[in-house]
C-alpha positions as CSV (number, residue, x, y, z in Angstrom):
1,X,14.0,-28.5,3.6
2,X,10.6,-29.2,4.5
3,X,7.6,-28.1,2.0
4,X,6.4,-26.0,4.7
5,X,9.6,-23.9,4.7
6,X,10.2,-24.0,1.2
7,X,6.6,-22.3,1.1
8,X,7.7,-19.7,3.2
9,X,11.0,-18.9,1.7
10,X,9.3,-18.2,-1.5
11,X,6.7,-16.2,-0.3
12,X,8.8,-13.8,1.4
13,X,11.3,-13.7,-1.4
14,X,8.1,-12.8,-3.8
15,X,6.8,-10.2,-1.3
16,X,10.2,-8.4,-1.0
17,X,10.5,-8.5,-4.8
18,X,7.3,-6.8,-5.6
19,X,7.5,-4.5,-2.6
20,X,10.8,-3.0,-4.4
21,X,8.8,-3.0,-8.0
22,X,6.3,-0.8,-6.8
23,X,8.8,1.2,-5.2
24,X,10.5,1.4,-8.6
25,X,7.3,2.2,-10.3
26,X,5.4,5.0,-7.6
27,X,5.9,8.4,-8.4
28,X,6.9,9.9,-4.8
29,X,4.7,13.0,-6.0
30,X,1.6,10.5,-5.8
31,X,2.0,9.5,-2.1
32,X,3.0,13.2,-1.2
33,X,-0.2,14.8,-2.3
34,X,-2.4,12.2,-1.0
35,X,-0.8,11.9,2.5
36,X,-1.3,15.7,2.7
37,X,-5.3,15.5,2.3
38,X,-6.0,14.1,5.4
39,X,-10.0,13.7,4.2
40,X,-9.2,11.4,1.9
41,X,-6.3,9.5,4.2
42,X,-9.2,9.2,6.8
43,X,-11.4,7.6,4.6
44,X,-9.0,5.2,3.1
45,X,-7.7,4.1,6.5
46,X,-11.5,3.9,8.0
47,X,-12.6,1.5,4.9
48,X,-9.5,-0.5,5.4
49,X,-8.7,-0.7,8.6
50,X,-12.5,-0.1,10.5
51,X,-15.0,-1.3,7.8
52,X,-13.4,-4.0,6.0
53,X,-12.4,-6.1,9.6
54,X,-15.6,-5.0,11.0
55,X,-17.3,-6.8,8.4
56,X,-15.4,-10.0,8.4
57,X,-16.1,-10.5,12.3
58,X,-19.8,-10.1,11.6
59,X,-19.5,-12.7,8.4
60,X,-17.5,-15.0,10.6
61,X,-19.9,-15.4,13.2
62,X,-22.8,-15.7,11.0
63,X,-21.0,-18.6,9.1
64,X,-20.0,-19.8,12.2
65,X,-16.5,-20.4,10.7
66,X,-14.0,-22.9,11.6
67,X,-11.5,-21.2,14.3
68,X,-8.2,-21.5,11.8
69,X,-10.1,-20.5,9.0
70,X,-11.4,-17.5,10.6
71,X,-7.6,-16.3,11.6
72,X,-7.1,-16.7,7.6
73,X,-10.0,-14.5,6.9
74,X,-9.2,-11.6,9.5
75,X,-5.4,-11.9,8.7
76,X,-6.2,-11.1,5.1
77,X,-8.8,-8.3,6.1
78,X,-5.8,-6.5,7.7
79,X,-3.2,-6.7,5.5
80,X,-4.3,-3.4,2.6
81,X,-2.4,-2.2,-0.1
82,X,-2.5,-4.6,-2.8
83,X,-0.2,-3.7,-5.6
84,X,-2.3,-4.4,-8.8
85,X,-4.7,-1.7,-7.2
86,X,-3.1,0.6,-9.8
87,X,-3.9,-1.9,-12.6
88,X,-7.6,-2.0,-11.3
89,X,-7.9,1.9,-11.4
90,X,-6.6,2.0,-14.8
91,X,-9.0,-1.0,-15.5
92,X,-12.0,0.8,-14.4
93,X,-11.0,4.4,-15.7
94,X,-10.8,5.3,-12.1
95,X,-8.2,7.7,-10.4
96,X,-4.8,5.7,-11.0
97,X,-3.0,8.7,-8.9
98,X,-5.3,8.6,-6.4
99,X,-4.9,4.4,-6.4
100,X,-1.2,4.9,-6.5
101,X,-0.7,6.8,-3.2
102,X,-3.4,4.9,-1.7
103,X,-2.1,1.9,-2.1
104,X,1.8,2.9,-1.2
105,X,0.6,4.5,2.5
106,X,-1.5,1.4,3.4
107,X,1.3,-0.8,2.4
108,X,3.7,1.3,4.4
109,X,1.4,1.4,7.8
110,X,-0.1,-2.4,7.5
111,X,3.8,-3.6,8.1
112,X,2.6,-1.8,12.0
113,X,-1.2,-2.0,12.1
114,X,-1.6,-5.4,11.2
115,X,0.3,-7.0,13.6
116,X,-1.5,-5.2,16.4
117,X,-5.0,-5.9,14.7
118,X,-4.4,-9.4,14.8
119,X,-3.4,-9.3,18.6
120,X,-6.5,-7.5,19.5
121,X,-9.0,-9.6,17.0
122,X,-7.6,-13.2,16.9
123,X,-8.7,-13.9,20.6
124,X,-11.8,-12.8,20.2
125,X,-12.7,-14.9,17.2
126,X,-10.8,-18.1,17.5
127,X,-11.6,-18.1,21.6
128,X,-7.8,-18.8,22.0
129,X,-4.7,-16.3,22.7
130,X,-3.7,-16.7,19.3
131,X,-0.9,-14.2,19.6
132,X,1.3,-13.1,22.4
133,X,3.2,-9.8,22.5
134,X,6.5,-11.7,21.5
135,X,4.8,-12.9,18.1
136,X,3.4,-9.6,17.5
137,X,7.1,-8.3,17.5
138,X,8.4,-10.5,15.4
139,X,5.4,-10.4,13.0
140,X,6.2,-6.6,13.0
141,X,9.6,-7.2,12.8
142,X,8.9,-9.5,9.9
143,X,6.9,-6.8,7.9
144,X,9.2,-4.3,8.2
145,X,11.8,-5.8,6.7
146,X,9.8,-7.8,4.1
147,X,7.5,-4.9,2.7
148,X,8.5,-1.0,4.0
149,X,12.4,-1.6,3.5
150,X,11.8,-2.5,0.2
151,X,9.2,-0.6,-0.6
152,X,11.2,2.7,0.5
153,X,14.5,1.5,-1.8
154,X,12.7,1.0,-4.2
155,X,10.9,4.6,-3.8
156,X,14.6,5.9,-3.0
157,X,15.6,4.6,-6.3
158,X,12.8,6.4,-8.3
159,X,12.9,9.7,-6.2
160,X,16.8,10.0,-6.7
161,X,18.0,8.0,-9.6
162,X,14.8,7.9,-12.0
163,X,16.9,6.5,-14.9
164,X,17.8,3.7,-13.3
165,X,14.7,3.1,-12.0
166,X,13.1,3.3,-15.6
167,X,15.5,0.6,-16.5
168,X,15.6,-2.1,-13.8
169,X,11.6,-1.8,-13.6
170,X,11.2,-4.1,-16.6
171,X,13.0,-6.5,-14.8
172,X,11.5,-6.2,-11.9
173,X,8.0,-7.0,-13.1
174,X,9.2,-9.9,-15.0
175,X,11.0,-11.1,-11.9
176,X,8.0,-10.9,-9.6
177,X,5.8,-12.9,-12.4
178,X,8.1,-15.6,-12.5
179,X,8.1,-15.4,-8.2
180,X,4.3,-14.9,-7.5
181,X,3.5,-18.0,-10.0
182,X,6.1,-20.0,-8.0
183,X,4.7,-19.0,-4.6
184,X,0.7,-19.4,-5.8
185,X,2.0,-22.7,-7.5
186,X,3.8,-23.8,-4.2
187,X,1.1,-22.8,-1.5
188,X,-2.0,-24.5,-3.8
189,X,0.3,-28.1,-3.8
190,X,1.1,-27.9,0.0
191,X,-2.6,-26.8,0.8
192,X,-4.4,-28.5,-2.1
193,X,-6.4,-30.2,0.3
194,X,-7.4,-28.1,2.2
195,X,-8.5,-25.9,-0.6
196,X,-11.0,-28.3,-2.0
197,X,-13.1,-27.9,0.8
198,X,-14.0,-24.8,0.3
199,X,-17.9,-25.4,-0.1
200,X,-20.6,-23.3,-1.3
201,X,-21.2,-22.0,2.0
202,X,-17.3,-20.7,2.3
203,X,-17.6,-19.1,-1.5
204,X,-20.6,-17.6,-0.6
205,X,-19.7,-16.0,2.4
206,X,-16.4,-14.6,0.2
207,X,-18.5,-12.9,-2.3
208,X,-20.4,-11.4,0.6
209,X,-16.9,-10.2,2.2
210,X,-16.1,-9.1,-0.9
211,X,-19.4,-7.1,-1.9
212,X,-18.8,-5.5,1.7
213,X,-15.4,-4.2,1.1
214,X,-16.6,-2.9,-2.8
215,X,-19.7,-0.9,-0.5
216,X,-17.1,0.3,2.2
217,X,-14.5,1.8,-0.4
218,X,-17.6,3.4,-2.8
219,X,-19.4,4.8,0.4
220,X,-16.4,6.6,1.6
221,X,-14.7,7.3,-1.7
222,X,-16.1,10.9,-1.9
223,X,-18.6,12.5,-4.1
224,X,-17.0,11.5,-7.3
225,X,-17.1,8.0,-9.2
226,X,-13.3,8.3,-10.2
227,X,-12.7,8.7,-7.0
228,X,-15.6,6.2,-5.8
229,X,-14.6,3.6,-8.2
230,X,-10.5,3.6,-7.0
231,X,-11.6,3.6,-3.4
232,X,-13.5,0.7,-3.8
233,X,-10.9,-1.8,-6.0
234,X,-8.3,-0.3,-3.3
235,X,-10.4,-1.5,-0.3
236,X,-11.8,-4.6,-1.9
237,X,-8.3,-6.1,-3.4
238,X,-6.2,-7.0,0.0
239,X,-2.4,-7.8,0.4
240,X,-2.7,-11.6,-0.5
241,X,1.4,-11.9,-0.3
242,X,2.0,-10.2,2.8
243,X,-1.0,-12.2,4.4
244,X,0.7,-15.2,3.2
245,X,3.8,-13.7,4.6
246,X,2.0,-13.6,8.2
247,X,-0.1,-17.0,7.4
248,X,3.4,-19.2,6.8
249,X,5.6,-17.4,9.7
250,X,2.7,-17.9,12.4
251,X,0.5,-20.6,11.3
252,X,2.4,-23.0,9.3
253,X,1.0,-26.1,7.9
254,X,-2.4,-25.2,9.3
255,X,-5.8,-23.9,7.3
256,X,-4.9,-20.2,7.8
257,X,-2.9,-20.2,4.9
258,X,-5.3,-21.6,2.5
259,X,-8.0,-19.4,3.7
260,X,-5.8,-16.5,3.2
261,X,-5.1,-18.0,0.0
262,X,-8.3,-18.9,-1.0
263,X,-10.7,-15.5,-0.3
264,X,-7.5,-13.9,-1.9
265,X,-7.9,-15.8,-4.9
266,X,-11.6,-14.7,-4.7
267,X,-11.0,-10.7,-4.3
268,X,-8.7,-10.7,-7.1
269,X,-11.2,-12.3,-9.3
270,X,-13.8,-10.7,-8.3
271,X,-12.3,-7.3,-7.8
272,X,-11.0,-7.5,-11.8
273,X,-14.1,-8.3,-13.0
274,X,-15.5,-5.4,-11.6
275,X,-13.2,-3.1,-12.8
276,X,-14.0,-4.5,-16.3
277,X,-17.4,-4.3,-15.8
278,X,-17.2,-0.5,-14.8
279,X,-14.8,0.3,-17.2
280,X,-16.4,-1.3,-19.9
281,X,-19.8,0.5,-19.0
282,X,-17.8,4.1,-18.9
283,X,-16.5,3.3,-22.6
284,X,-20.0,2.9,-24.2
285,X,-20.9,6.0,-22.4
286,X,-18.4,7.7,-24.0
287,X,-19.3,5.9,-27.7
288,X,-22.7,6.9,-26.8
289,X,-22.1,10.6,-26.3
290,X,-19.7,10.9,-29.2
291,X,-16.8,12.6,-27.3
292,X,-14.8,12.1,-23.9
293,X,-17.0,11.7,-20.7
294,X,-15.8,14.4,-18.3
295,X,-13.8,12.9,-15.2
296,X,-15.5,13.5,-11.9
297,X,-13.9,15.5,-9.1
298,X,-12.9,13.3,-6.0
């Protein structure tokens, strides 16, 4: 087996693994109420699926970025619902509900949208037909079966048989630990090159992506910084497993994966310092005023 494929193999495995643990772990309650508000399902989708890919095509051309390292970039703008988005919330004494069913829907409608993102955007910034329609179905294809059957046992599992959820979770997380390092520790030696020459000019033009993504999510989080805060980690932190998922099935062995990998790298970083930072700064507000700081409406 080549290193290419082994890459692969253990990227999928790892994405299928965690898409069950957050399955395990979502109360069904959480994505419920939140699919029902439609205001706040509108903004969610128009930050990540409008805003953020809007602003990596303007970013792109202004760095005038290197064709495959541009498909990395837009592949990981359309690929939302990160699964330590929750962790972020919680982080930054945000809206963990709110993060939760955020992050389950995207997740559940990236396994369609991004596929036909990618059709309708990779063309226009690599100058190529980067996709045809047959690709696109088996991306789709790919998704489905990687991330939203998963994800919905493992939700099927906590909805009807909560006990047993409780008890494999443990597991679970300790399973997908073991499988991301492997994957991250995998894609960095087959890519390692490639990765070390990322300049100044590439990092810089991540921290902008990622700045825009923060702004995107805070704008349209809604008048409250609970809410503000949660929309922004959500947006900002994007599905770096299922980008490598689409990375190693279309573009093996090229330097869309270790852009994907890289400016994921980057948005994780970034994104959890930020949550520190604001959840630091609400915790000597709260010293400060002697008591709990009320929580903000969303």
């Amino acid at each position: 087996m080549s290193l290419d494929s082994l890459v692969k193999l253990v990227v999928t495995v790892a994405v299928f693994e965690m898409m069950v643990t957050v399955g395990l772990g979502v109360a069904v309650a959480d994505v419920i109420a939140i699919a029902r508000d439609g205001r706040l399902l509108a903004r969610a989708a128009l930050a990540n699926y409008v805003c953020v890919p809007a602003a990596t095509v303007v970013l792109l051309m202004m760095f005038d970025a290197h064709p495959m390292v541009a498909a990395g970039f837009i592949v990981l703008a359309v690929c939302p619902g990160a699964p330590f988005g929750p962790a972020l919330a919680i982080l930054a004494r945000g809206n963990m509900a709110l993060s939760v069913g955020w992050m389950t829907i995207l997740a559940v409608t990236s396994a369609v949208i991004a596929p036909a993102s990618l059709y309708l955007f990779l063309p226009w910034i690599t100058g190529t037909q980067a996709l045809t329609i047959d690709a696109v179905n088996r991306m789709m294809c790919t998704l489905i079966v990687v991330q939203l059957l998963p994800l919905g046992a493992g939700l099927c599992v906590r909805r009807f048989r909560p006990g047993m959820a409780d008890r494999m979770l443990g597991t679970a997380i300790g399973l997908g630990k073991v499988l991301n390092v492997a994957a991250i520790v995998l894609v960095v030696a087959a890519y390692y090159s490639l990765l070390t020459e990322v300049g100044l000019k590439g990092l810089i033009g991540m921290l902008l992506l990622l700045m825009a993504s923060l702004a995107a999510g805070w704008l349209l989080g809604g008048r409250g910084d609970e809410s503000r805060k949660t929309l922004a980690l959500t947006t900002a932190t994007r599905n770096v497993g299922v980008g490598l998922v689409i990375a190693t099935d279309a573009f093996p062995g090229t330097p869309v994966v270790a852009a994907v990998l890289a400016y994921g790298l980057v948005g994780v970083i970034g994104s959890l310092l930020i949550a520190w930072s604001w959840g630091r700064r609400r915790g000597e507000r709260r010293c400060k005023t002697g008591g709990p700081v009320e929580a903000e409406t969303s």
